[in-house]
N, C-alpha and C positions, 0 to 999 in steps of 0.2 A: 952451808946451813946459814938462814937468815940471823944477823944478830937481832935480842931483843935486848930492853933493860929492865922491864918490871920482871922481876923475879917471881918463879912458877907459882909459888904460895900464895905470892901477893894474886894471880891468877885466876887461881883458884877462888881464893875469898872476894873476890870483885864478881867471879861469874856466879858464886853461889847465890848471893846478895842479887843480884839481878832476879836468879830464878825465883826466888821468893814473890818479888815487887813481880815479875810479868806474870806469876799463878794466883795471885790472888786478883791482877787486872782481869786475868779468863774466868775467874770465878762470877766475877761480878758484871761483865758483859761477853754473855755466853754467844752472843748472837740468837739469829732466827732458830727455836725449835724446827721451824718447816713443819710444824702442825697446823691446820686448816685455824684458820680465822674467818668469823663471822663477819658478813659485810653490811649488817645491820643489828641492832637489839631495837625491840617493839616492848614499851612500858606499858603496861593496862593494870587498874584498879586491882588490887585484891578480892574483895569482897564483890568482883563478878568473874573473876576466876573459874576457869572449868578444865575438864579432862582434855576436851576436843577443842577450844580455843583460837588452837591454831590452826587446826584443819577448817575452823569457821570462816576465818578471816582468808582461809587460800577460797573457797567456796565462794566468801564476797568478791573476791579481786575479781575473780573467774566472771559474774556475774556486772560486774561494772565494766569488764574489759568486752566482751560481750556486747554491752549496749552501745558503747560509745565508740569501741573498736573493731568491728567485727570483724575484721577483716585485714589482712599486711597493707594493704595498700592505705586505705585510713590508717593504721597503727604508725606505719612509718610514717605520715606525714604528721602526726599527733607530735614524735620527739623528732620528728626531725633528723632521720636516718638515711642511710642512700638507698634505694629503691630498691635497687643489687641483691641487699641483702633483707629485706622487706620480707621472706616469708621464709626464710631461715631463723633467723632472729623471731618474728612474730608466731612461731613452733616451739621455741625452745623457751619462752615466757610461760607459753601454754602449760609444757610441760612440768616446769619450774614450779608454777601456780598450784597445780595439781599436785605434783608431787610432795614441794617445799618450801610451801609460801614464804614461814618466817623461820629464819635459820635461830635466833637468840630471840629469848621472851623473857622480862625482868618482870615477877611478881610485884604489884609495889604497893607499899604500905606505906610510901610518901606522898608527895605529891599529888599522884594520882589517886589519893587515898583518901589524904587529910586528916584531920585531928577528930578524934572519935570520943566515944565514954569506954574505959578500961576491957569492961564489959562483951562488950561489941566487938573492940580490935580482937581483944581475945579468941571468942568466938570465930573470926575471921580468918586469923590464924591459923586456929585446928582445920577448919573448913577449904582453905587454900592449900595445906599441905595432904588432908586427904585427897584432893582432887588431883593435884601432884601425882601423888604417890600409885593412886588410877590410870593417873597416862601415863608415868612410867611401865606400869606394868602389862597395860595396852597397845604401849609402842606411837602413843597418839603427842605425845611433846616433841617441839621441838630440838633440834641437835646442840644446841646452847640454853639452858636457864638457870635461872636462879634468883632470888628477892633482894628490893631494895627496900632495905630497913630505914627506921626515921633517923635524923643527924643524933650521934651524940652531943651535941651542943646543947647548955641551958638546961631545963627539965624534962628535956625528952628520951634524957639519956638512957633513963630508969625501964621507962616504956619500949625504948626500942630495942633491948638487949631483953624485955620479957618476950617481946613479938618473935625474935629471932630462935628462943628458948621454946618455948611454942608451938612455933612453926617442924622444928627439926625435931622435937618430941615426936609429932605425929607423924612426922615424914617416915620415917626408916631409914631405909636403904638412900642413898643420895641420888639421883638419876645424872647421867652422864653431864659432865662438865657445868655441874652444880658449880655456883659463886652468889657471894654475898657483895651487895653492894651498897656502898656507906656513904651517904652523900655530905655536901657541904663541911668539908672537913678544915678545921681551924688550926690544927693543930696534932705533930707525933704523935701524940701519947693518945689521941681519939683511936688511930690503927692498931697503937699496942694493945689498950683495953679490947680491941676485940679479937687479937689473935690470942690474948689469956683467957676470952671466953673460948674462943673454938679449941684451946688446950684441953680446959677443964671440959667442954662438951663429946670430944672428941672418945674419949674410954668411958663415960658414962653411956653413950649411945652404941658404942659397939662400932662405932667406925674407925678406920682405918687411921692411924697416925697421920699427920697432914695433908689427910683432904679436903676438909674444909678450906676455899680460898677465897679470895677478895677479889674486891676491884675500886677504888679511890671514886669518887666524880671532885674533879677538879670545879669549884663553881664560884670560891669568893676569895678575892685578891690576896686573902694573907695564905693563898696555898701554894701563891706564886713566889711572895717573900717574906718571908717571917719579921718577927718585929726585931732584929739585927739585922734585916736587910739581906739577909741570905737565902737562896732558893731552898725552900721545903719539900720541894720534889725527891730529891736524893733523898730526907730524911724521911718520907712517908714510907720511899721504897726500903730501907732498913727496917721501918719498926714494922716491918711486914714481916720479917723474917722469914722468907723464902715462899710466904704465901700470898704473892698479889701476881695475877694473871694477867690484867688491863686496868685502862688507868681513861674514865670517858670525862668527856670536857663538857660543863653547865652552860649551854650558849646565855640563857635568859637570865639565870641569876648570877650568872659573874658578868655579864654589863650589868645588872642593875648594881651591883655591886659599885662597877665605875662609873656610878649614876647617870649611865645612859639612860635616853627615855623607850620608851616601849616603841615609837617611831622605829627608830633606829636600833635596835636591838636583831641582832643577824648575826650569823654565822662568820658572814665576810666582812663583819666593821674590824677596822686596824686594830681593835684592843681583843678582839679574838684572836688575831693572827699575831699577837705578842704573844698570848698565853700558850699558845697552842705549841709556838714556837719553840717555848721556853720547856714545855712539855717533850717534844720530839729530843731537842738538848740531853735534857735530862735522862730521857729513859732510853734512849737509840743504843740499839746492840745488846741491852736487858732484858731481848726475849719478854716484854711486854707490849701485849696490845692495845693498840691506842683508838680513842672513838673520837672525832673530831665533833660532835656537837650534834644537839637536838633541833630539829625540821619538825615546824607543826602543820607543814599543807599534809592536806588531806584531801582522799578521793571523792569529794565533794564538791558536784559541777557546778558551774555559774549558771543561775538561773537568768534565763533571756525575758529580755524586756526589746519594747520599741523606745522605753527612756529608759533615765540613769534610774534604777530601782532602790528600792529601802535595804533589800535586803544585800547587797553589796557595801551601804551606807553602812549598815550595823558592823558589819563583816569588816571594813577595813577601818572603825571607828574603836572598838575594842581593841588588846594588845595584841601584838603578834602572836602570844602563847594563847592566845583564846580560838576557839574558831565559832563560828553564829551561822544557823541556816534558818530559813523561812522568813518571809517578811512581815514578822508580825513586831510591835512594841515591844521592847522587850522585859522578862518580870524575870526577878534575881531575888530569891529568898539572900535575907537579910545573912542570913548563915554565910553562904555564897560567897556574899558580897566581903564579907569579915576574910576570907580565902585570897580574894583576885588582891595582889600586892600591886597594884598601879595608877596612877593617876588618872587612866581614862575611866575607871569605876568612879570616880567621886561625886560627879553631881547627885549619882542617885543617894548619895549619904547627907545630901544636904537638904536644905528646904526648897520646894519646890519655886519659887517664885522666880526665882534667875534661871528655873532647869535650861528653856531653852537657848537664852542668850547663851550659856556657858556650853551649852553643846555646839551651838555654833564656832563659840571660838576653838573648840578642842579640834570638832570637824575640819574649818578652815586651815589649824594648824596641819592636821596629820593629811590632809587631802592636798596643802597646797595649792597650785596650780594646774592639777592633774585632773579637775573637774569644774564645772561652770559653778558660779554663784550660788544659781537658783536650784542646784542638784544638792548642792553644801546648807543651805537653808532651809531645803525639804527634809534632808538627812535632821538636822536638828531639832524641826520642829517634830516630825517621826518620831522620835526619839525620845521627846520631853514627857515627864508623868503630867498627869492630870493635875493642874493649879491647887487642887484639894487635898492631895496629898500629901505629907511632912513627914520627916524621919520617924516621927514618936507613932502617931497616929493610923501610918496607912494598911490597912490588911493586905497581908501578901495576896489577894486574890484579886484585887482592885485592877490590875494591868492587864493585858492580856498575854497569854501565855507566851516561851519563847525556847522551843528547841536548842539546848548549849551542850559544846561538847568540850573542853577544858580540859585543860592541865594540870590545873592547880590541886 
């Protein structure tokens, strides 16, 4: 028999001690459920919200892929695929389209929303969650949704925990793999305040003890380290208590955040691929889903010119989060313009006399090298209001109109 010297007891209470520290390690990184994850989420307005939504948007793909791709042979060479598999792949889109255009669709009362009269959101609300509760019952929503409420940060805290009251009021029954999602969050105790609301909501609506769940948006630098310097990730995922499903990353406003400029503001600048980083860190083997950041191309083709045209002027002179089509001047209700958080909006907030020198400098900046002078100078002068114009005096109808489709 082999000799030992730690004595059995001593053994025993070393291995018990162990098993404690490695069951609460498996608790807390469960690993992969091996439940389907969505390989996208599609944000759109509230308040144009509908039953069929998403069956619309598979209807447009189908209808743009159509024009521009009719066929394997243009489709593969559109992304750039091996030929081989050219009309295996360019069937299975088809289908896809047809079938399941958008797998996750986020209601949003943010962003894409924006700041309302009480009233209205209200209103919006009820109206969002009946439609909801329509295509659940039609079978017409997508396999992931659920709304994005406004931050609790500041005074919106009030409002966005009514909207969410609201909303679940009228909903009912919750439709498959319902989540709530909380954006720009500063701070724990934003997560716990709303897993106390889905407590108290949860037996007043007749739903099911912990179904209600969450999902974080990572979007401004103190989510990364709190004011001790310490990752808030692990502490989000606590004061979740056991209800946060994913965790998506704000590409635009956490650079703006590290006051990148709108130029540069992407997906793959190095201060996304920190946070992102720090993200994976954090939650890897917690059985949370991670969204790696928002993309604002859109199915909306370059209009052809025999020159450099306006309407790509407009298009890459606005921020990245913007998108602009047609080539007309463009007109931004004042409202609007109080919304777009960037510097490429400001001349129109000022008095028109410098409009166009200053567009020119902004153009030159954001265009670079990547266009002739005289394309950069046409852009600017394009662009400039009419001399007559001034922030106090000008009617929104003075410009001529300009097809916008936004973020903000």
């Amino acid at each position: 028999m082999a000799h030992t010297t730690l004595e059995e007891q001593s053994l025993r209470d070393l291995t018990a001690r162990l098993r404690v520290a490695n069951e609460a390690v498996a608790r807390h990184y469960p690993g992969e459920a091996g439940t389907r994850q969505p390989v996208h989420t599609v944000y759109g307005g509230a308040h144009i919200f509908k039953s069929d939504t998403t069956r619309k948007l598979g209807e447009l793909a189908l209808k743009s892929l159509a024009q521009y791709a009719p066929g394997a042979t243009a489709f593969a060479e559109a992304i750039g695929i091996d030929p081989g598999l050219a009309e295996t792949v360019f069937a299975r889109v088809q289908e896809k389209l047809r079938r399941e255009a958008v797998e996750d669709f986020r209601i949003d009362f943010e962003d894409g929303y924006g700041i309302r009269a009480d009233a209205e959101e209200d209103g919006h609300a009820a109206q969002a969650a009946q439609q909801c509760a329509k295509g659940r019952d039609q079978g017409t929503l997508s396999p992931f949704i659920g709304i994005r409420i406004k931050s609790f940060a500041g005074e919106l805290a009030g409002r966005s925990l009514r909207t969410l009251d609201i909303f679940l009021s009228a909903l009912g029954k919750l439709p498959q793999n319902f989540v709530v999602t909380l954006p720009k969050i500063t701070s724990p105790e934003q997560v716990s305040a709303l897993i106390d609301a889905f407590e108290q909501l949860e037996p007043k609506l007749g739903l099911v003890r912990g179904s209600l769940k969450m999902e974080p948006m990572i979007e401004v630098t103190q989510a990364i380290l709190d004011p001790d310097g310490v990752s808030m990730l692990p502490q989000l995922l606590k004061a979740a208590r056991g209800r946060m499903v994913a965790a998506h990353f704000g590409t635009y406003d956490y650079t703006a955040s590290c006051n990148i400029t709108a130029a540069y503001q992407s997906m793959r600048h190095p201060a996304c691929d920190f946070a992102k980083q720090m993200m994976m860190v954090a939650y890897a083997g917690t059985g949370i889903f991670l969204s790696d950041g928002a993309t604002t191309t859109m199915p909306v083709p370059v209009r052809r010119s025999s020159s450099f045209s306006a309407s790509a002027c407009i298009t890459l002179a606005m921020p990245t989060s913007t998108i602009l089509t047609h080539s007309s001047p463009p007109f931004l209700p004042r409202r609007m313009l109080a919304g777009l958080r960037s510097r490429w909006t400001m001349p129109w907030l000022c008095a028109s006399e410098r409009a166009s020198s200053t567009w020119e400098v902004i153009c030159r900046e954001r265009f670079r090298s990547s266009f002739p002078p005289q394309a950069v100078s046409s852009c600017a002068s394009v662009l400039s209001p009419p001399n007559s114009i001034t922030r106090k005096s000008s009617p929104e109808g003075s410009w001529p109109k300009l097809k916008i489709f936004t973020r903000w």
